[in-house]
C-alpha positions in Angstrom: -31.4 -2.6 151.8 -29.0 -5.6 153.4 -26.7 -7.0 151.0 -26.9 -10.6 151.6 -23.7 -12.4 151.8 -24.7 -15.8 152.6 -28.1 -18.0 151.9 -29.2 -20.9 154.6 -31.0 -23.3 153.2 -33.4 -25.7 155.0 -32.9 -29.3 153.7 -35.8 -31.7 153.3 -39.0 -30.0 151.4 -37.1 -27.0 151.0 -34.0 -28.5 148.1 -34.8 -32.3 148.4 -37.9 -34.3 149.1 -38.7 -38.2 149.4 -39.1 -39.7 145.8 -42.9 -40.2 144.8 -45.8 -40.3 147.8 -45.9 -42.3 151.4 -47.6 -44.4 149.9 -45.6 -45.3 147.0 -42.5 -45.9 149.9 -45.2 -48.6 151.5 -45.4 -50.3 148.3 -41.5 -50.4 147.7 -40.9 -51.2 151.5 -43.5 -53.9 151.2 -42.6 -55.0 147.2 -38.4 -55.3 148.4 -39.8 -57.9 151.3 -41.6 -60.1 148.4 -45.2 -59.3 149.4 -48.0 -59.3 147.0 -50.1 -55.9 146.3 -50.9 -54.0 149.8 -54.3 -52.4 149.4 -54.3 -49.4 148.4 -56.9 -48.1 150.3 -55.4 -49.2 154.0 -51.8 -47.6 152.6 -53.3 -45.0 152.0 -55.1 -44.5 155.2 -52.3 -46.0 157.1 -49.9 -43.3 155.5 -52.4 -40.3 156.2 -52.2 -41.3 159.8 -48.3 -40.9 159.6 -48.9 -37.7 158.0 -51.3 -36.3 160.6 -49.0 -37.2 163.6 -45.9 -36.2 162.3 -45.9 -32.8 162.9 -47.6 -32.5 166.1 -46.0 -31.1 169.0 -46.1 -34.0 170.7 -44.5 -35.8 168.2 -42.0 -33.3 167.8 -41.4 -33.3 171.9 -40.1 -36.9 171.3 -36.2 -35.6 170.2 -36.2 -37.5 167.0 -33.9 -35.5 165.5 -31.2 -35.4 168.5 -29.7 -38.9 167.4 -30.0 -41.4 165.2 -31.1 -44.5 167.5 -33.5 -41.8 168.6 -34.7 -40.5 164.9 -35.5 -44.4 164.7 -37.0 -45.4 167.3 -39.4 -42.2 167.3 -40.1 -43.0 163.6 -41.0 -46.6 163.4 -43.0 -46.3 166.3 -44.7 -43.9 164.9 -45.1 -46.6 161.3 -46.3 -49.5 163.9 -48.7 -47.1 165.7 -49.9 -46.0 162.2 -50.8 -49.1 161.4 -48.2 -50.2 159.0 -47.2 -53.3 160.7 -50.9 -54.8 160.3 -50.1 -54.2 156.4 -47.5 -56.5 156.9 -45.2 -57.5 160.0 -42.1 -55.5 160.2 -42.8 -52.9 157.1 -42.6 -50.4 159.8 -38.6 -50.8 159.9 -38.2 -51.7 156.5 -39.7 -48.3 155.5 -37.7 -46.6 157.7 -34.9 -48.0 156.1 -36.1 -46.6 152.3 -36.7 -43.0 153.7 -33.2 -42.4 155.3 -31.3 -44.0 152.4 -29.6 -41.6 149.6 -31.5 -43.2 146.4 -34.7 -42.4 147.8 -34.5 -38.6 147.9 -34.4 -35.9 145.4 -33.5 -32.9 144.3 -36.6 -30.3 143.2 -36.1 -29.2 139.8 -34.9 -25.4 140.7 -32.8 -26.7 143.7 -29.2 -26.9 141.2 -29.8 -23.7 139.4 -30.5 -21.8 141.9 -27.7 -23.0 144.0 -25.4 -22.5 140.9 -27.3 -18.5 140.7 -26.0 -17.8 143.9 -22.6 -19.1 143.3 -22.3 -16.8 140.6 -23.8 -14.1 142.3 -20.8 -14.6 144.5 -23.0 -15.8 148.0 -21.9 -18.9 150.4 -23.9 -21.2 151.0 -25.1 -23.5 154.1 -27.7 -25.9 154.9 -29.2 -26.2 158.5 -31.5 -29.0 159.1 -33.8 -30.4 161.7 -32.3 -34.4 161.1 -32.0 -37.5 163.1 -29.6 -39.3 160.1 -26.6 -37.4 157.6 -27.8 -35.9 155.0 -24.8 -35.6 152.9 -25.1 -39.2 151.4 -27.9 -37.8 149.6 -26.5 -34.6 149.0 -23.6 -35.6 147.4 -25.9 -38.1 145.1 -28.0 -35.4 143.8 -25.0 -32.8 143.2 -25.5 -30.1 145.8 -22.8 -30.9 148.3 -20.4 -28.6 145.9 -22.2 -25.9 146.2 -22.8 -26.0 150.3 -19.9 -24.5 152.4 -21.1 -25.8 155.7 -23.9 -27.6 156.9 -25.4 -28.0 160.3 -27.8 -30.9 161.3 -29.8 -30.9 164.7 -28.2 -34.3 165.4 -24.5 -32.6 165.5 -25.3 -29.9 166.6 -27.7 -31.3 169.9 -30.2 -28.6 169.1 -33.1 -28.4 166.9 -34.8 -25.0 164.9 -35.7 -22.6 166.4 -32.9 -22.5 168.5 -30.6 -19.6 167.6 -27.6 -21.5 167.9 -28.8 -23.6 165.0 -28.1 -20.6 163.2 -25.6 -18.9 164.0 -22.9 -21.5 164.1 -24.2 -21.6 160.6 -23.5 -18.5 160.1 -20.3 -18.4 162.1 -18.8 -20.9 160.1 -19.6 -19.0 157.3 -17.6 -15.8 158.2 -21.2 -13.7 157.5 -22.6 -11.7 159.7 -26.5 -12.4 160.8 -27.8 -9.9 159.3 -26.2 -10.6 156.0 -27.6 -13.4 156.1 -30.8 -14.8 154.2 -32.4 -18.3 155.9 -34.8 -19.8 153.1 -37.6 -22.6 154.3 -40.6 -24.0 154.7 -42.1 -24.2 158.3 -42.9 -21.1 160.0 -42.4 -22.9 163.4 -39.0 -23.8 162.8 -37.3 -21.9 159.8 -38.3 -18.6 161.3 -35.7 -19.1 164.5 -33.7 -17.3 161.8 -35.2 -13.8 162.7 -34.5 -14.4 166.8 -30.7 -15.0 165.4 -30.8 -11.3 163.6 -31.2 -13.2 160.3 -33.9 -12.4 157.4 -36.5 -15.3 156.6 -38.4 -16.4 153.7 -40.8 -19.1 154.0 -41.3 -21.2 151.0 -45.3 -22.4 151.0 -46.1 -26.1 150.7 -44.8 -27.9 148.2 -46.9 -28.8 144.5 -46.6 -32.6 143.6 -44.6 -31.9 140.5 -42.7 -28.7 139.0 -40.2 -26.3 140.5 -40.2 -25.6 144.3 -40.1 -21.9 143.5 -36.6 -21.1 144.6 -35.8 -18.8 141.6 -37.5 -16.2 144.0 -34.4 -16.3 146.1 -32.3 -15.3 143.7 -34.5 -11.9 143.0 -33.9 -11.4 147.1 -30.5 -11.2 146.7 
């Protein structure tokens, strides 16, 4: 079997995720502005909406993640369109403002360990992401950034996963060799561009509300 020298890591569901539901970031968005209580039933409905666009091709066709006045303009159009301005005028930006800020991410529970497990273990480490804002503000909040050798965001980069490139220059700043390398994430569409580059994949299932995001399995793969 490959000896893995270096693990890629996927960022956002895969070592950090938003802090608490949509629709607890509605309620912030909305409570930081002064407004009363939103009802929870339109949030709620408004916030499913986001959740069944998001991720649509077309949605994805949009290059939200090429730029950062891009990234925002895709996203709070997406809010407005969702409904979330008829919650309350202008939550659509203000929202957008509390998911690309560092305080409102974090880490899952097996994130640090693991990344510590593979430091001692003697791998290097990179993250390659599929983002429209920097990541490392958050990073560097929730402790990772010492453990990540290199990281790659789509926005940099001008390319978003699958594209090989993505990849490789993770890999090429790493000194490893593709196939000594181990890509860990958690959308088949994207994260398995990995296997095109000569890489190995493992695709981490949806995450549970609470609890560990079951990366301890990556350190058993290497």
């Amino acid at each position: 079997m490959t000896r893995f020298e270096a693990v890629l890591f996927d960022a956002g569901d895969t070592l950090i995720r938003l802090s608490g539901s949509g629709e607890t970031l509605l309620h912030r968005a909305a409570a930081a502005r002064g407004a009363g209580p939103l009802d929870a039933g339109e949030v709620s409905a408004a916030w499913q909406r986001v959740l069944d666009r998001s991720s649509t091709a077309e949605e994805l066709a949009k290059g939200r993640d090429l730029s950062p006045d891009r990234h925002r303009q895709v996203w709070t159009a997406l809010y407005a369109e969702a409904g979330c301005d008829k919650l309350l005028p202008g939550l659509s930006d203000d929202l957008y403002e509390l998911t690309v800020a560092a305080e409102s991410w974090e880490a899952f529970e097996d994130t640090l360990p693991t990344l510590h497990g593979l430091r001692e273990r003697g791998l290097r480490v990179g993250v390659v992401s599929d983002t429209g804002f920097d990541l490392r503000p958050a990073l560097d909040r929730l402790g990772i950034t010492p453990y990540v050798e290199t990281i790659v965001m789509s926005f940099e980069h001008g390319a978003c996963k699958p594209a090989v490139t993505c990849f490789t220059a993770a890999a090429d700043r790493l000194g490893v060799a593709p196939d000594r390398t181990l890509m860990v994430g958690d959308n088949p569409l994207t994260d398995s561009g990995a296997v095109a580059a000569g890489m190995f994949a493992f695709l981490l299932p949806k995450p549970a509300p609470t609890g560990p995001r079951g990366l301890h399995h990556v350190l058993n793969l290497v």
